[in-house]
MOPAC internal coordinates of N, CA, C and O (Angstrom, degrees):
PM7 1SCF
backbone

  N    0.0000 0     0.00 0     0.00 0    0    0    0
  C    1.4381 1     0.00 0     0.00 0    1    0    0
  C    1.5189 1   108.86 1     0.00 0    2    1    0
  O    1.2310 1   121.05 1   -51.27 1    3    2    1
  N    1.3252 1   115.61 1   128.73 1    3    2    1
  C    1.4827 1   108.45 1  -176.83 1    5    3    2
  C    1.5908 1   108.44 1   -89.93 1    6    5    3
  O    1.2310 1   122.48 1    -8.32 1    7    6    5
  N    1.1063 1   112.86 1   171.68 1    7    6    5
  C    1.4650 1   120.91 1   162.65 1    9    7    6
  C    1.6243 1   125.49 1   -94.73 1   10    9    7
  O    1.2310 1   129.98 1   -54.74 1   11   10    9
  N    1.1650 1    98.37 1   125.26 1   11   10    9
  C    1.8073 1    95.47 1  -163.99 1   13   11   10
  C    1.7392 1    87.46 1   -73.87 1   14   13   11
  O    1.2310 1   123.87 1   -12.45 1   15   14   13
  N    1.6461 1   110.19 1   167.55 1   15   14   13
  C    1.2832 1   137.12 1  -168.40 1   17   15   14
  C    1.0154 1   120.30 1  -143.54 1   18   17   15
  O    1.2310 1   103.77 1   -82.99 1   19   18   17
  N    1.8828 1   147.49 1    97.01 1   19   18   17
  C    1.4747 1   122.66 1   146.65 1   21   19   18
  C    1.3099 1   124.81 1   -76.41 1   22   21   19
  O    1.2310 1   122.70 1    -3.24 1   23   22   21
  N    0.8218 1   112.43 1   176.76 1   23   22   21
  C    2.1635 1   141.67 1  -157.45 1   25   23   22
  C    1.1616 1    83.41 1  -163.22 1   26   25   23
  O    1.2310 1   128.53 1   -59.09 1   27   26   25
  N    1.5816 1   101.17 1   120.91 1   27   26   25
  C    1.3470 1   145.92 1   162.67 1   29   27   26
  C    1.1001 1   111.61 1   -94.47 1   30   29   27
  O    1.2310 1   106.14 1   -58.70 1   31   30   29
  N    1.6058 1   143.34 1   121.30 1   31   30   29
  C    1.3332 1   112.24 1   166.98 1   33   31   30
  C    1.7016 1    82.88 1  -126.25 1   34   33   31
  O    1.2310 1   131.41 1   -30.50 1   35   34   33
  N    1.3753 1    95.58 1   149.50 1   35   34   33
  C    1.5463 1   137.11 1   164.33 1   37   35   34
  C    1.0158 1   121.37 1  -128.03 1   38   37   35
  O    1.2310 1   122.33 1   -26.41 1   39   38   37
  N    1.5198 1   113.15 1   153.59 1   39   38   37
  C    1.5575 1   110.78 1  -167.20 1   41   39   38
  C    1.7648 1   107.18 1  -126.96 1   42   41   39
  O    1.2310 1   131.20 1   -84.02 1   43   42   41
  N    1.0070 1    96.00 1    95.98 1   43   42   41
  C    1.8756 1   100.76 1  -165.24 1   45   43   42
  C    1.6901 1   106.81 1  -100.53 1   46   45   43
  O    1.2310 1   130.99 1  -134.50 1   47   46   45
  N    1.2082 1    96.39 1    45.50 1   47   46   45
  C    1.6240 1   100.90 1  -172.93 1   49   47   46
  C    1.9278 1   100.92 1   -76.27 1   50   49   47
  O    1.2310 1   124.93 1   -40.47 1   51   50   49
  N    1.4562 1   108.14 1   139.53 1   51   50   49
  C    1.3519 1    94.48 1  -178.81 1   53   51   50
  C    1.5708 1   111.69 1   117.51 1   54   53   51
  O    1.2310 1   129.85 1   143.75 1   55   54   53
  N    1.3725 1    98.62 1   -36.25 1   55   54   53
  C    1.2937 1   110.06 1  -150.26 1   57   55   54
  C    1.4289 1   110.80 1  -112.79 1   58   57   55
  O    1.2310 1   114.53 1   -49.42 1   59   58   57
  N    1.5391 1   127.98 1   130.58 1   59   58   57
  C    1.2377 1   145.47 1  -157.17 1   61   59   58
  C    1.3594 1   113.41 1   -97.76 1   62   61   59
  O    1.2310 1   115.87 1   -48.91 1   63   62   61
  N    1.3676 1   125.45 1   131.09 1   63   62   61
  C    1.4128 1   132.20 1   169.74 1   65   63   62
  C    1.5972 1   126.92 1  -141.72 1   66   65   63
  O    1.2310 1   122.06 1   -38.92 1   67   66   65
  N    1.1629 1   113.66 1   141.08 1   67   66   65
  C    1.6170 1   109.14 1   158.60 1   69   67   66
  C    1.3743 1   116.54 1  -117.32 1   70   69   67
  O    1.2310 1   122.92 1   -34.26 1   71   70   69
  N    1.1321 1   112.01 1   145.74 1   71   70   69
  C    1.2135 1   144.74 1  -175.68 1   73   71   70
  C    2.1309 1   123.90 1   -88.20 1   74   73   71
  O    1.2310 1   125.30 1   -96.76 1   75   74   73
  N    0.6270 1   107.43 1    83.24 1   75   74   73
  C    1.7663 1    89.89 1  -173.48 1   77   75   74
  C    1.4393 1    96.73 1   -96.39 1   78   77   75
  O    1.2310 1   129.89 1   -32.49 1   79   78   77
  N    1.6202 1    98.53 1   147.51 1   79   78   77
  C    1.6220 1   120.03 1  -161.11 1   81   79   78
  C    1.3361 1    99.74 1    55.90 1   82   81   79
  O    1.2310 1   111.99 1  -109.35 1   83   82   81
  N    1.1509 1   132.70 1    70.65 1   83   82   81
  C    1.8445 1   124.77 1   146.27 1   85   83   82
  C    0.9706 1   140.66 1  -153.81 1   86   85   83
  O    1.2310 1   130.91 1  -112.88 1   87   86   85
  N    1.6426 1    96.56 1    67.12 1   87   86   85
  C    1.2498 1   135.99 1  -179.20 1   89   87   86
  C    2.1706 1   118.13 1   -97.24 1   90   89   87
  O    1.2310 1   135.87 1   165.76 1   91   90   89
  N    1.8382 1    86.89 1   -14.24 1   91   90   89
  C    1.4133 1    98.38 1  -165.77 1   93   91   90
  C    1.4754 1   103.44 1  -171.41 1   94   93   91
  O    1.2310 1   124.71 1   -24.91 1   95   94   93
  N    1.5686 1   108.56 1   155.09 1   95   94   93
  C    1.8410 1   110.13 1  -178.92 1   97   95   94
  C    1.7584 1   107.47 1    66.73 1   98   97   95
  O    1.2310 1   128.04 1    35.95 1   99   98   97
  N    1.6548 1   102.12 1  -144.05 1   99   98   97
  C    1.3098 1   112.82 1  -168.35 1  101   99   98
  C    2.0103 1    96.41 1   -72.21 1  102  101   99
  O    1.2310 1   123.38 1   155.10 1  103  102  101
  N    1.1429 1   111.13 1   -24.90 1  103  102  101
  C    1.5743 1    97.25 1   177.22 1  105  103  102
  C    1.0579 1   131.31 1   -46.79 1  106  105  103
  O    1.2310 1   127.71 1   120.91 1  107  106  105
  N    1.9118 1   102.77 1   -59.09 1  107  106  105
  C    1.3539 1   122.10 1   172.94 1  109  107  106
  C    1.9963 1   122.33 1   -56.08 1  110  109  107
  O    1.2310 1   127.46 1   147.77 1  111  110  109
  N    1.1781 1   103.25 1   -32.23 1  111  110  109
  C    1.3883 1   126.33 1   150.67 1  113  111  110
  C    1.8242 1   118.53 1   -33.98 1  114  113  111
  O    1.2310 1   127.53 1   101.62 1  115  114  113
  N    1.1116 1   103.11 1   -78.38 1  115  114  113
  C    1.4958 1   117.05 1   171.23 1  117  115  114
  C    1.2728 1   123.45 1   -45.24 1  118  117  115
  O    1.2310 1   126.77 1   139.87 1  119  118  117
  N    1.3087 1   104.59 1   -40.13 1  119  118  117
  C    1.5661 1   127.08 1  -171.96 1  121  119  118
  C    1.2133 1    95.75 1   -62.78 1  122  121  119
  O    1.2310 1   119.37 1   103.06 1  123  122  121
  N    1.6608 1   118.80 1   -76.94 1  123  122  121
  C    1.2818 1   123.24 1  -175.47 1  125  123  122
  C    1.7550 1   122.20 1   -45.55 1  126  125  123
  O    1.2310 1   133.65 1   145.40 1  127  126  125
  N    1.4104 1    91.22 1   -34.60 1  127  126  125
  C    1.7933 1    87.08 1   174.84 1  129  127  126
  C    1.3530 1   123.83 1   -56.58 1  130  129  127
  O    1.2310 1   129.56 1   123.99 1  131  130  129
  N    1.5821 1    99.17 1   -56.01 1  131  130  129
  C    1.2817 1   143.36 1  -176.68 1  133  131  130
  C    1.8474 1    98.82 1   -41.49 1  134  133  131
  O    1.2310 1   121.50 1   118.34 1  135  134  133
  N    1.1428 1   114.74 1   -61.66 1  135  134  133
  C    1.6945 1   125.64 1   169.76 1  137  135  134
  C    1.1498 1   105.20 1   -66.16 1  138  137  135
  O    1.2310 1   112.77 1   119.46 1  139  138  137
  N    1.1825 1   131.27 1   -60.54 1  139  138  137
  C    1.8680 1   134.72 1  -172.80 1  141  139  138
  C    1.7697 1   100.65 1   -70.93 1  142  141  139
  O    1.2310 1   118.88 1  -161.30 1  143  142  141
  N    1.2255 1   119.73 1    18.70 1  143  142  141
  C    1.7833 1   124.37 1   142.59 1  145  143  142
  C    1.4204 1   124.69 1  -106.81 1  146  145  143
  O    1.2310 1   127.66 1   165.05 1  147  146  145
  N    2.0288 1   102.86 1   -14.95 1  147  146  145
  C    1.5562 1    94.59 1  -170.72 1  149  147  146
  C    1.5376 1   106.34 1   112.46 1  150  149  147
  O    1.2310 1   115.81 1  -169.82 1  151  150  149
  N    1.2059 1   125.56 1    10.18 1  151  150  149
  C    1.5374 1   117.17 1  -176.81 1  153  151  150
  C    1.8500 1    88.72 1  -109.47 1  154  153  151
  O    1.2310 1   128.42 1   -40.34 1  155  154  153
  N    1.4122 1   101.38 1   139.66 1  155  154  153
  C    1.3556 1   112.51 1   155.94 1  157  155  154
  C    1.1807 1   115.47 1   -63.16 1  158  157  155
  O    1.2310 1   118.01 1   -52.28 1  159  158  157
  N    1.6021 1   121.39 1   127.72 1  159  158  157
  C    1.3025 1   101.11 1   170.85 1  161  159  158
  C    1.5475 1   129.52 1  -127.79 1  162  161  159
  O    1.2310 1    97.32 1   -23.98 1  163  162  161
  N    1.2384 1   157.93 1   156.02 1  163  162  161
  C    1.2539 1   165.01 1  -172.92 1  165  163  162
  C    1.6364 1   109.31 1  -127.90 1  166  165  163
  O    1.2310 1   135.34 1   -59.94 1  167  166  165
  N    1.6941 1    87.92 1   120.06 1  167  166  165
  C    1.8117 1    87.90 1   179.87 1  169  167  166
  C    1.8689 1    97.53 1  -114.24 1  170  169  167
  O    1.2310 1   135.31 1    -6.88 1  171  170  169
  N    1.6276 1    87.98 1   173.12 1  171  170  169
  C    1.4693 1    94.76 1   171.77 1  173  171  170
  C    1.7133 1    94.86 1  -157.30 1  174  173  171
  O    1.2310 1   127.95 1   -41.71 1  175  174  173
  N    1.3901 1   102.29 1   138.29 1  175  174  173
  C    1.1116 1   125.11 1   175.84 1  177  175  174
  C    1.8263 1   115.78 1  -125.67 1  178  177  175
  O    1.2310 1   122.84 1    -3.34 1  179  178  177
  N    1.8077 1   112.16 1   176.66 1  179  178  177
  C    1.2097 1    90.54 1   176.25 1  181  179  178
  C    1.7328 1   107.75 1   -98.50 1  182  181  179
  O    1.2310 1   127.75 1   175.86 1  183  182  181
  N    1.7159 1   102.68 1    -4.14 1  183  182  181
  C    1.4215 1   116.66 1  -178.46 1  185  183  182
  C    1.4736 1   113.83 1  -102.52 1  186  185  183
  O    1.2310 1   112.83 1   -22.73 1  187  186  185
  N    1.3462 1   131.15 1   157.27 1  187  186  185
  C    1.7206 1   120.48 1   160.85 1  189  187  186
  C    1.4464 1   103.86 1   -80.45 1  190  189  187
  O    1.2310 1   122.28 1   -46.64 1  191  190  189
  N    0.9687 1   113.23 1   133.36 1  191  190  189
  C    1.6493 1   128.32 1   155.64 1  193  191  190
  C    1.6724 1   100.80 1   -41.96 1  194  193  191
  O    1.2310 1   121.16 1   -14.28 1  195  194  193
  N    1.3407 1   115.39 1   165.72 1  195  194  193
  C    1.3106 1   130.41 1  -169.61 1  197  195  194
  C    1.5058 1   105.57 1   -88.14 1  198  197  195
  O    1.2310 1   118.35 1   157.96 1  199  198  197
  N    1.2910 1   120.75 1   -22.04 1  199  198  197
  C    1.3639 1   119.10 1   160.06 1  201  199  198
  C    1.6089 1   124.18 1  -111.97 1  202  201  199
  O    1.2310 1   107.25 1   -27.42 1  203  202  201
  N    1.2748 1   141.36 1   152.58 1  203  202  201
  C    1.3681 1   127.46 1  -157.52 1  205  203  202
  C    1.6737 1   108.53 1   -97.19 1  206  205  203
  O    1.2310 1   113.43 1   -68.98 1  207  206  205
  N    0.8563 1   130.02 1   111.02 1  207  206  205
  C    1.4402 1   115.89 1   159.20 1  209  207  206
  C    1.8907 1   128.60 1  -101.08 1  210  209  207
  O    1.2310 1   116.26 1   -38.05 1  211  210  209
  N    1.4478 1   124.72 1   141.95 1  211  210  209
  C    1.4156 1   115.65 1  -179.73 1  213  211  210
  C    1.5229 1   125.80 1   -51.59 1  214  213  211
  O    1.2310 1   133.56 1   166.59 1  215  214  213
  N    1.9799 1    91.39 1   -13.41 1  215  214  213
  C    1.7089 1   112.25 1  -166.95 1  217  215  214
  C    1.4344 1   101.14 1   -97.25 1  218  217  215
  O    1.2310 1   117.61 1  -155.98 1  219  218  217
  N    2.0369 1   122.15 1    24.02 1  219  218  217
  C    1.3332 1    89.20 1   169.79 1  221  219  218
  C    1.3290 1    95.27 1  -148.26 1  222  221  219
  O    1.2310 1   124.01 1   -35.26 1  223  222  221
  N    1.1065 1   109.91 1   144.74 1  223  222  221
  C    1.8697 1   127.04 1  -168.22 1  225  223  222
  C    1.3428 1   105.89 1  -106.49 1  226  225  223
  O    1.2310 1   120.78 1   -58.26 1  227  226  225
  N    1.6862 1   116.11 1   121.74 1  227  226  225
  C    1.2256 1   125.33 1  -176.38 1  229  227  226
  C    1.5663 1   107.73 1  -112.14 1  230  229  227
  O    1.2310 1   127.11 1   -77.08 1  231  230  229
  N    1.8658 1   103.93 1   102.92 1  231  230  229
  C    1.5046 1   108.78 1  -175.54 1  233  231  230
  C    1.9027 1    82.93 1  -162.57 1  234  233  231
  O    1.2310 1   140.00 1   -36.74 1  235  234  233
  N    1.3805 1    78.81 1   143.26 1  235  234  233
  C    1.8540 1   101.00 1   167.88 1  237  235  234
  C    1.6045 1   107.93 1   -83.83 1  238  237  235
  O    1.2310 1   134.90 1   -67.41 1  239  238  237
  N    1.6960 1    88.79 1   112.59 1  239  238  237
  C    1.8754 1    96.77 1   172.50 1  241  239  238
  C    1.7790 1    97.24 1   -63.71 1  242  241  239
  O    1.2310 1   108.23 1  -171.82 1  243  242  241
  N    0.7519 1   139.60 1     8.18 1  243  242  241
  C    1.7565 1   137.53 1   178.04 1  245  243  242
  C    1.3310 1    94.94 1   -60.92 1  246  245  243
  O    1.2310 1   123.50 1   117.96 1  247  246  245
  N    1.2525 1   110.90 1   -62.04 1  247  246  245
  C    1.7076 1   124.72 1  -144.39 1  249  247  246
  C    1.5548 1   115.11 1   -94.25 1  250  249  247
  O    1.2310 1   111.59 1   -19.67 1  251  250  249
  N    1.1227 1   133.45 1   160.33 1  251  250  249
  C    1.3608 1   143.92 1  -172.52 1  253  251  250
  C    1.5122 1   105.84 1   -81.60 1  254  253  251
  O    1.2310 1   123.63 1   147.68 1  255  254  253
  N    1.3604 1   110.64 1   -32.32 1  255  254  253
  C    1.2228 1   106.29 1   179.38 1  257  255  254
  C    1.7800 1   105.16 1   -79.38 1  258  257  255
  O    1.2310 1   125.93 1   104.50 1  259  258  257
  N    1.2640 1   106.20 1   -75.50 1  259  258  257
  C    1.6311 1   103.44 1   173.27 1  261  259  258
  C    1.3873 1   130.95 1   -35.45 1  262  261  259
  O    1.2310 1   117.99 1   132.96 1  263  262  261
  N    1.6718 1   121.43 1   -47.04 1  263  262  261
  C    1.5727 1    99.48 1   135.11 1  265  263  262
  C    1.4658 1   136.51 1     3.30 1  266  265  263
  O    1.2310 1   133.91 1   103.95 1  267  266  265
  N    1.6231 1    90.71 1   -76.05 1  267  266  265
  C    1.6454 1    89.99 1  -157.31 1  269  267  266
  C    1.3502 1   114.95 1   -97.69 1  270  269  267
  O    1.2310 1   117.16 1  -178.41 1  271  270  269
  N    1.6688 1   123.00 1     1.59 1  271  270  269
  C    1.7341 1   131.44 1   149.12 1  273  271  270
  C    1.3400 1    96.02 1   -72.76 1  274  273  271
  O    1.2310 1   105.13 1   142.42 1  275  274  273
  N    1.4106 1   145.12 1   -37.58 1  275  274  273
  C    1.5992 1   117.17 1   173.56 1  277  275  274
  C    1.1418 1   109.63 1   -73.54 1  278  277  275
  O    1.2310 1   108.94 1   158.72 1  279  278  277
  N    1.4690 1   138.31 1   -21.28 1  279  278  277
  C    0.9022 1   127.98 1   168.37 1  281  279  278
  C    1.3671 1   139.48 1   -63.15 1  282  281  279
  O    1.2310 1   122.50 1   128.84 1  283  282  281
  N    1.7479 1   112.82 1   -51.16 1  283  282  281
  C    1.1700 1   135.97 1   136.50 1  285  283  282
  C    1.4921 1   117.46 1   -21.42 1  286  285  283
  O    1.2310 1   115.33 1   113.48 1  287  286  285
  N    1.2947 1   126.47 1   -66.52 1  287  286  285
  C    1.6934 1   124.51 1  -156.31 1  289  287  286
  C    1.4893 1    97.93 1   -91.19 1  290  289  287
  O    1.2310 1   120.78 1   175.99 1  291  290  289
  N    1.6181 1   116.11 1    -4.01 1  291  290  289
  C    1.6008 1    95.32 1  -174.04 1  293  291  290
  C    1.5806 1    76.61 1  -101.77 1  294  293  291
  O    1.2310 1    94.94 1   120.01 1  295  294  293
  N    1.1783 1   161.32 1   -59.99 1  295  294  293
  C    1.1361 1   154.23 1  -157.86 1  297  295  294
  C    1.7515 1   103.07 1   -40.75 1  298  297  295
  O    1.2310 1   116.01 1   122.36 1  299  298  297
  N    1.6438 1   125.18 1   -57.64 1  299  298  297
  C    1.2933 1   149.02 1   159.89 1  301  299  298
  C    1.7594 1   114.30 1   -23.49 1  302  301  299
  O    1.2310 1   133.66 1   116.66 1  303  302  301
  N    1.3857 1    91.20 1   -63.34 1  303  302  301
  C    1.5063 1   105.45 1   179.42 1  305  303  302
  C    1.3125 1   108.14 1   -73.60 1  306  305  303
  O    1.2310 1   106.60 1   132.85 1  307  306  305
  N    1.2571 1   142.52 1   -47.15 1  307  306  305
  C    1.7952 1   141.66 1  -134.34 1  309  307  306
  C    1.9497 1    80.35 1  -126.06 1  310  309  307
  O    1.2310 1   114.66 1   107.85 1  311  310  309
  N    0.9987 1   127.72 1   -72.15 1  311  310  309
  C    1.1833 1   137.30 1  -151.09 1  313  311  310
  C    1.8916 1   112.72 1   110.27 1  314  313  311
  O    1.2310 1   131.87 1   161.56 1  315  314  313
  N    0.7303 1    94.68 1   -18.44 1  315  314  313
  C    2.0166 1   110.69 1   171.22 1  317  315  314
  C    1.7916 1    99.43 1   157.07 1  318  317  315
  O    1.2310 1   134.28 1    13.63 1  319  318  317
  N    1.3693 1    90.00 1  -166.37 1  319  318  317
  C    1.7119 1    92.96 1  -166.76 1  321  319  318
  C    1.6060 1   111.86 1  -142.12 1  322  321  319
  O    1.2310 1   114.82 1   -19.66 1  323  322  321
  N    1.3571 1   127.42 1   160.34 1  323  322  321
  C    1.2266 1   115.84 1   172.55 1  325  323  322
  C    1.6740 1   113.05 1  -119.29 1  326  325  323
  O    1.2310 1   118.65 1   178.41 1  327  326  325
  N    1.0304 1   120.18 1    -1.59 1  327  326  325
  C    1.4321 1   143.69 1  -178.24 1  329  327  326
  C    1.6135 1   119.39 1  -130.66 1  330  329  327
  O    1.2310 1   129.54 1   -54.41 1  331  330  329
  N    1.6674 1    99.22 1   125.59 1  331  330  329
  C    1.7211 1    96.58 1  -169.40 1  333  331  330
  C    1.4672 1    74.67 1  -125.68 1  334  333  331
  O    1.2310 1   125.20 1   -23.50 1  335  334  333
  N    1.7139 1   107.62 1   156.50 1  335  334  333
  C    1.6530 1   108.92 1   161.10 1  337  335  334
  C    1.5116 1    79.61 1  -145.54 1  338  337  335
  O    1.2310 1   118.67 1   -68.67 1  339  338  337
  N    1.7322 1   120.14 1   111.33 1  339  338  337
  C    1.3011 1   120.78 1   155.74 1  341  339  338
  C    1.5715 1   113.55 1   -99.42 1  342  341  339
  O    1.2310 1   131.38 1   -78.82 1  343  342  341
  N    1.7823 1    95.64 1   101.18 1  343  342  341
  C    1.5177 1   117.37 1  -174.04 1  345  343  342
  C    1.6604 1   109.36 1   -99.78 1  346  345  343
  O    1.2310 1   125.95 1  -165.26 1  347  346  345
  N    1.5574 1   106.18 1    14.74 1  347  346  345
  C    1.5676 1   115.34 1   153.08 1  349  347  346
  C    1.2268 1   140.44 1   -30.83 1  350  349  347
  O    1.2310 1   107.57 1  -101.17 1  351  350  349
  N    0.9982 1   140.79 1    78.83 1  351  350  349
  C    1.7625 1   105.35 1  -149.21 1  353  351  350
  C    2.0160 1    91.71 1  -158.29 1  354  353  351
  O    1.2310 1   126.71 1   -11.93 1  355  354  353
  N    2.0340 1   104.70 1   168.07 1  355  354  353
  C    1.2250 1   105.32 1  -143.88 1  357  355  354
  C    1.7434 1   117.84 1    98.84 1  358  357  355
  O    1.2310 1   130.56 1   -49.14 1  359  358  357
  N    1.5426 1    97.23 1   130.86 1  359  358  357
  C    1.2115 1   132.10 1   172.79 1  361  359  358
  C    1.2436 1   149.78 1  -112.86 1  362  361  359
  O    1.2310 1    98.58 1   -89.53 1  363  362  361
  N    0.7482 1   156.02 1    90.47 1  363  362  361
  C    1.9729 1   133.27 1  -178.16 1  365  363  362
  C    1.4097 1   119.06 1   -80.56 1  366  365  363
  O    1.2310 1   122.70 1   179.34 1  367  366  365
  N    1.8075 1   112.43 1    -0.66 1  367  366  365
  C    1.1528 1   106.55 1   159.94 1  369  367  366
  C    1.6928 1   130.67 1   -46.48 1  370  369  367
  O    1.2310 1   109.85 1   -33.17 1  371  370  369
  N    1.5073 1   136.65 1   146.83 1  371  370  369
  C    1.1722 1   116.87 1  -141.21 1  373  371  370
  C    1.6576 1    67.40 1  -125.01 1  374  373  371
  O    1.2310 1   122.40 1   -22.82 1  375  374  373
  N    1.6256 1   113.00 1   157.18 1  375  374  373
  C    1.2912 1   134.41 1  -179.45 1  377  375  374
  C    1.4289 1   126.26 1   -78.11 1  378  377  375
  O    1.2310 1   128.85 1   -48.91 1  379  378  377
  N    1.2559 1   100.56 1   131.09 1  379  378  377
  C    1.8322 1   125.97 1  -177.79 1  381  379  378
  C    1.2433 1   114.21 1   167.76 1  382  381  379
  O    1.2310 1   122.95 1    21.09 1  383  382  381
  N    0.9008 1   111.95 1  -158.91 1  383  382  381
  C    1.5744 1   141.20 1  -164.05 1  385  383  382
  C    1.3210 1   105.76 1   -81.08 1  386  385  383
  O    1.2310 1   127.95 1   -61.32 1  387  386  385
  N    1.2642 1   102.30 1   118.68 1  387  386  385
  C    1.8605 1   124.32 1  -176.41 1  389  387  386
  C    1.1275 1   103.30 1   -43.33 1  390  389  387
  O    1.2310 1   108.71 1   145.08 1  391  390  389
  N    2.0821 1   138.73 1   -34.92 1  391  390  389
  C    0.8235 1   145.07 1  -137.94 1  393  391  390
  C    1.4107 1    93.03 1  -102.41 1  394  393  391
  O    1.2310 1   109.90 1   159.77 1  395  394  393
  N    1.5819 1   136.57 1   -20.23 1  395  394  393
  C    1.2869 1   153.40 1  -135.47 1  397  395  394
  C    1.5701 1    96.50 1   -97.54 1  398  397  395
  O    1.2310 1   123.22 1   142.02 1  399  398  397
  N    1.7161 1   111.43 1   -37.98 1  399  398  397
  C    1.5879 1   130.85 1  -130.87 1  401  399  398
  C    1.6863 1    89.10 1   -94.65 1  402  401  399
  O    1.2310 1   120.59 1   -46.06 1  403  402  401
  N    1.9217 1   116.49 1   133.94 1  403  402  401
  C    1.2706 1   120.79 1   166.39 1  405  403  402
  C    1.4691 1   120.61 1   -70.22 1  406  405  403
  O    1.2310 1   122.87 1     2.81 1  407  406  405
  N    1.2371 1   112.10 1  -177.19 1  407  406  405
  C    1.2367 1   132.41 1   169.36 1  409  407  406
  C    1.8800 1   116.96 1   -52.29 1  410  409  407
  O    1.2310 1   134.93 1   138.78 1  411  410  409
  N    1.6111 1    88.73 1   -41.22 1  411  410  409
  C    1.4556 1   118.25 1  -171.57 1  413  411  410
  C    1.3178 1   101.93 1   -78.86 1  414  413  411
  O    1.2310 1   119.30 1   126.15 1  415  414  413
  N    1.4095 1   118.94 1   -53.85 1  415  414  413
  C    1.1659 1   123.27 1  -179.20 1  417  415  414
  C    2.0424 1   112.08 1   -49.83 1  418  417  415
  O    1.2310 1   135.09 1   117.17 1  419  418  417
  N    0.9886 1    88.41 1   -62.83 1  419  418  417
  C    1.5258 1    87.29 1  -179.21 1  421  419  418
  C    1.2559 1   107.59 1   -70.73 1  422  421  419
  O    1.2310 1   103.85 1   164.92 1  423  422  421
  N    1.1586 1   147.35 1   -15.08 1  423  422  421
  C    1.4617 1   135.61 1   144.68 1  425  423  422
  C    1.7406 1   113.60 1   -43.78 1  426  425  423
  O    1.2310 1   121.65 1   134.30 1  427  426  425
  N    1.3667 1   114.46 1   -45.70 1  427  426  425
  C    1.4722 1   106.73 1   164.22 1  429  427  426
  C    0.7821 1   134.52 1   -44.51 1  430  429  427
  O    1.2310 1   112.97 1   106.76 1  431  430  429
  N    1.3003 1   130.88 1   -73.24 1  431  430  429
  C    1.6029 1   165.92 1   132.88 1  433  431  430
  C    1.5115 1    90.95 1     5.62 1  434  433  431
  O    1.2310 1   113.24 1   117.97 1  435  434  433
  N    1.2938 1   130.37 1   -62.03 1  435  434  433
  C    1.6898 1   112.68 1  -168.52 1  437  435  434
  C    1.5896 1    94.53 1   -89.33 1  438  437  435
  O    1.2310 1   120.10 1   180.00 1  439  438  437

């Protein structure tokens, strides 16, 4: 039995995005869509990809500092953006009840 499929196509030519995590998996995924519609795109990872591109910024969205070099170099590169996909994702928060979770904790978590 197959699995049925739509394809959307949009045409986002023009149009600027970054990407966090999409360097690999569902990121790298997005990315490619994301371009194969016409959007410029800018990734950031916390690793370099195995090949280098000017379109990808190597800084950990974790940190305050890395933050603000993705922030910085996509502003540099794009001039601003109209498309965000934060494909960041993962926790070490440990499991229970939402009601359970600190201040700190949910500082992790995002």
């Amino acid at each position: 039995m197959s699995t049925p499929t739509t394809t959307v196509q949009i045409d986002l030519a023009g149009k600027r995005a970054l990407v966090t995590g999409g360097t690999r998996g569902i990121g790298k995924g997005i990315t490619a869509r994301l371009r194969a519609a016409g959007a410029t795109v800018v990734v950031a990872a916390r690793s370099a990809p195995s090949t280098s591109s000017p379109r990808v910024i190597t800084a950990d969205i974790a940190t305050a500092n890395g933050s603000a070099t993705i922030a910085e170099r996509t502003l540099a590169i794009l001039g601003g953006v109209a498309i965000v996909v934060h494909n960041v994702g993962g926790s070490g928060v440990s499991a229970g009840s939402v009601t359970d979770l600190t201040d700190d904790d949910w500082d992790q978590a995002f």
